[in-house]
TORTORRO-585340 format. One record per residue (C-alpha): chain; x, y, z; residue number from 1. Coordinates in nm, 2 decimals, decimal comma. Layout:
<node kette="A" x="X" y="Y" z="Z" nr="NUM"/>
...
***
This chain:
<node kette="A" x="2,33" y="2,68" z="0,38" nr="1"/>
<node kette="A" x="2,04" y="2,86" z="0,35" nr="2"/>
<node kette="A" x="1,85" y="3,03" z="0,65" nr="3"/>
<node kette="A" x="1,46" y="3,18" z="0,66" nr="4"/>
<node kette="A" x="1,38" y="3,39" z="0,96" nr="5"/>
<node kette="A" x="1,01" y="3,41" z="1,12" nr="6"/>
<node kette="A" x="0,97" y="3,68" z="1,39" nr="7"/>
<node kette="A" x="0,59" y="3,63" z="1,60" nr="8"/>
<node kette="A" x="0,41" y="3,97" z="1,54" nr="9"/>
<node kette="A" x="0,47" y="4,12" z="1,89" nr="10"/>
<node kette="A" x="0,90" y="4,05" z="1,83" nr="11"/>
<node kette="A" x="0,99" y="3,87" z="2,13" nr="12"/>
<node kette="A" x="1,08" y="3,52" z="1,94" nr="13"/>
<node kette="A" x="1,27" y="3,47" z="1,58" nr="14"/>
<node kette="A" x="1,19" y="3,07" z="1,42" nr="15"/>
<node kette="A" x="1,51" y="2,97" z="1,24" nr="16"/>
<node kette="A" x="1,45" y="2,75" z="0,96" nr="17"/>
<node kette="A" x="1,79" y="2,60" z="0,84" nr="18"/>
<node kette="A" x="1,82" y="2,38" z="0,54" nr="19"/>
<node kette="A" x="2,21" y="2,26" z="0,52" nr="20"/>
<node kette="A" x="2,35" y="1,93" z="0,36" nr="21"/>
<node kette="A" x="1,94" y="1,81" z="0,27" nr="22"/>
<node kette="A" x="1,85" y="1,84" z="0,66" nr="23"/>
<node kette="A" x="1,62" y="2,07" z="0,77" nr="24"/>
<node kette="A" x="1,68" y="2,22" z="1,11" nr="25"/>
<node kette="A" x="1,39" y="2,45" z="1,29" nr="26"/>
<node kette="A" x="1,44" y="2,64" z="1,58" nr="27"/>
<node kette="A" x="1,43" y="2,97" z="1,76" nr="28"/>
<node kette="A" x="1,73" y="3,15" z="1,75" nr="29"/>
<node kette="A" x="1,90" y="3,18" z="2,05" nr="30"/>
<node kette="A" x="1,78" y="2,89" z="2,29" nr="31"/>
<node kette="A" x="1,87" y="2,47" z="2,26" nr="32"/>
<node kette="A" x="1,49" y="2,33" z="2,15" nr="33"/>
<node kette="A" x="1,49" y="2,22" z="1,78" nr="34"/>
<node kette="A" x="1,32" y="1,99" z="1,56" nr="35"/>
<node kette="A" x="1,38" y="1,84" z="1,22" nr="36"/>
<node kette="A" x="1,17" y="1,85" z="0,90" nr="37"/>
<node kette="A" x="1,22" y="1,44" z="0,88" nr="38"/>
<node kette="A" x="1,11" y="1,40" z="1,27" nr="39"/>
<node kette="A" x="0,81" y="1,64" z="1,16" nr="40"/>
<node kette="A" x="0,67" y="1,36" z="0,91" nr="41"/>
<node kette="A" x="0,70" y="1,15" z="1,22" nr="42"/>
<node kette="A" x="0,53" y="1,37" z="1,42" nr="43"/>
<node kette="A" x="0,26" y="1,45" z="1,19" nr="44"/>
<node kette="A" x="0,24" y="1,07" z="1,15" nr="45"/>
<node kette="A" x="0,16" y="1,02" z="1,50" nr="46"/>
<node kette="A" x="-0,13" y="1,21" z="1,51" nr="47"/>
<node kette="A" x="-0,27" y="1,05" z="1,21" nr="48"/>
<node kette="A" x="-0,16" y="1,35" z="0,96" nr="49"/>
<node kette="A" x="0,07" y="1,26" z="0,65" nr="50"/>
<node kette="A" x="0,24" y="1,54" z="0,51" nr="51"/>
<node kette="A" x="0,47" y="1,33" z="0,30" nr="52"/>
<node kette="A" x="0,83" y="1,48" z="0,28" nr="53"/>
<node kette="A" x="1,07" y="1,67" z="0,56" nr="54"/>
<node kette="A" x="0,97" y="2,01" z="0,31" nr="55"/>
<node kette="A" x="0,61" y="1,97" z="0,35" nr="56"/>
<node kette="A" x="0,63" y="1,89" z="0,72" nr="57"/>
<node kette="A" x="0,83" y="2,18" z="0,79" nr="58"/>
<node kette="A" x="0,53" y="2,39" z="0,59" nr="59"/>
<node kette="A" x="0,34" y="2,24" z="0,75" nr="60"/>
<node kette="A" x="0,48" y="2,33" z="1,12" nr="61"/>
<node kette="A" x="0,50" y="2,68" z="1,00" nr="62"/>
<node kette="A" x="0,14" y="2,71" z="0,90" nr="63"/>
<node kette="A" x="0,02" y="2,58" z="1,21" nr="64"/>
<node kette="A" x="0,25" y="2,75" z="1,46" nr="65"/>
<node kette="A" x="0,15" y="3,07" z="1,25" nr="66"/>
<node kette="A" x="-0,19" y="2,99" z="1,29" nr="67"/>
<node kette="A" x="-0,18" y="2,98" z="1,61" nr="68"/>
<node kette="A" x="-0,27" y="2,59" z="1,57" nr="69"/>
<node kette="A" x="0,01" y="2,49" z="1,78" nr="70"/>
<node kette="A" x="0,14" y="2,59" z="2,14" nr="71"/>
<node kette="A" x="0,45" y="2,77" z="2,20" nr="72"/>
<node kette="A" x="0,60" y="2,65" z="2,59" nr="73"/>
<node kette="A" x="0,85" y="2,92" z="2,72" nr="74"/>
<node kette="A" x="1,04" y="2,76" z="3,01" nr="75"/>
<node kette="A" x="1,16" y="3,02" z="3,27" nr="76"/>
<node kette="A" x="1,41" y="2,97" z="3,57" nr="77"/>
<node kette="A" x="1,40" y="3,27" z="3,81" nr="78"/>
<node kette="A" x="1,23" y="3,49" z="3,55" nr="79"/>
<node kette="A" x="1,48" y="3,39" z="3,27" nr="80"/>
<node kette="A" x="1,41" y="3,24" z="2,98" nr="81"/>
<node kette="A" x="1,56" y="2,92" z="2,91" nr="82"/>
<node kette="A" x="1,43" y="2,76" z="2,66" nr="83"/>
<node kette="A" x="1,17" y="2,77" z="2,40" nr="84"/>
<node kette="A" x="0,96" y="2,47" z="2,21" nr="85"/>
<node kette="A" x="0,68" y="2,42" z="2,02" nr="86"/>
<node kette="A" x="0,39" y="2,16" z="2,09" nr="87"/>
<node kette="A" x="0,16" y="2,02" z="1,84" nr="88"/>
<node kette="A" x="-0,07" y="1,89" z="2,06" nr="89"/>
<node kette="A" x="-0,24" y="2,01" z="2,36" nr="90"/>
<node kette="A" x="0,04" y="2,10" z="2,60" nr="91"/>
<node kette="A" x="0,00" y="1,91" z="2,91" nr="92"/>
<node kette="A" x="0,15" y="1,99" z="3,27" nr="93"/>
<node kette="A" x="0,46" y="1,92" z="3,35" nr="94"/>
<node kette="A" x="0,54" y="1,81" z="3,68" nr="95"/>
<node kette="A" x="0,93" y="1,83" z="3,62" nr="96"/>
<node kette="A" x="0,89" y="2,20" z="3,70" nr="97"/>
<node kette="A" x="1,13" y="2,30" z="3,98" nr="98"/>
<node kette="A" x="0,98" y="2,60" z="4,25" nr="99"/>
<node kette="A" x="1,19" y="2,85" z="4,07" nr="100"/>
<node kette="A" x="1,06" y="2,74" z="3,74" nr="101"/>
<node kette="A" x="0,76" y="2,85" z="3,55" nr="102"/>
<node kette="A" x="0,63" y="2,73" z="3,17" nr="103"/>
<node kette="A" x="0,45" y="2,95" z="2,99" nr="104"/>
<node kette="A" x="0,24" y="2,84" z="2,67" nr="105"/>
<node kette="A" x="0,15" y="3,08" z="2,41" nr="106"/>
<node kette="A" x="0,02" y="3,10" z="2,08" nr="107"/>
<node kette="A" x="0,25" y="3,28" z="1,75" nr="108"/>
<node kette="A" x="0,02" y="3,62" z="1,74" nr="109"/>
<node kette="A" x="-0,02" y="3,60" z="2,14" nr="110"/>
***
């Protein structure tokens, strides 16, 4: 297992990119959201983008999230963090969001 750590530039989030048994597992450390380089191609796919294989898709995730191409949602429950994804399309609102509950979207340089 192999493991390649991406910190944003102000240090508040860590991307974990974990390849193990030929999967490739992205996610930042700490919280439950994560994606896989094979769902990427789908993903990519969907908006019309083909990026070929799970490696190039997760190159591709990492350019774009570090090019501030792509949304980072924080979810929040009374202030806490609770989770963190990543959005590759325009993040829309989400009206799941409890009255103690906030998302936040950001970009990788903030």
């Amino acid at each position: 297992m192999t493991t390649q750590r991406y910190r944003t530039p102000d240090g508040m989030l860590e991307l974990l990119v974990i390849h193990e048994d030929g999967d490739i597992t992205v996610g930042f450390d700490g919280y439950t959201w994560h994606t896989h380089g094979d769902v990427l191609v789908g993903e990519y796919a969907f908006l019309g983008e083909v990026v070929g294989t799970p490696e190039q898709a997760v190159e591709r995730f990492l350019y774009d999230l570090q090019s501030d191409d792509a949304t980072i949602v924080i979810y929040r429950k009374g202030g806490t963090i609770q989770d963190v994804s990543v959005s590759l399309s325009e993040a829309e609102d989400d009206d799941s969001i409890g009255p103690d509950e906030s998302r936040e979207l950001r970009s990788w340089s903030k």
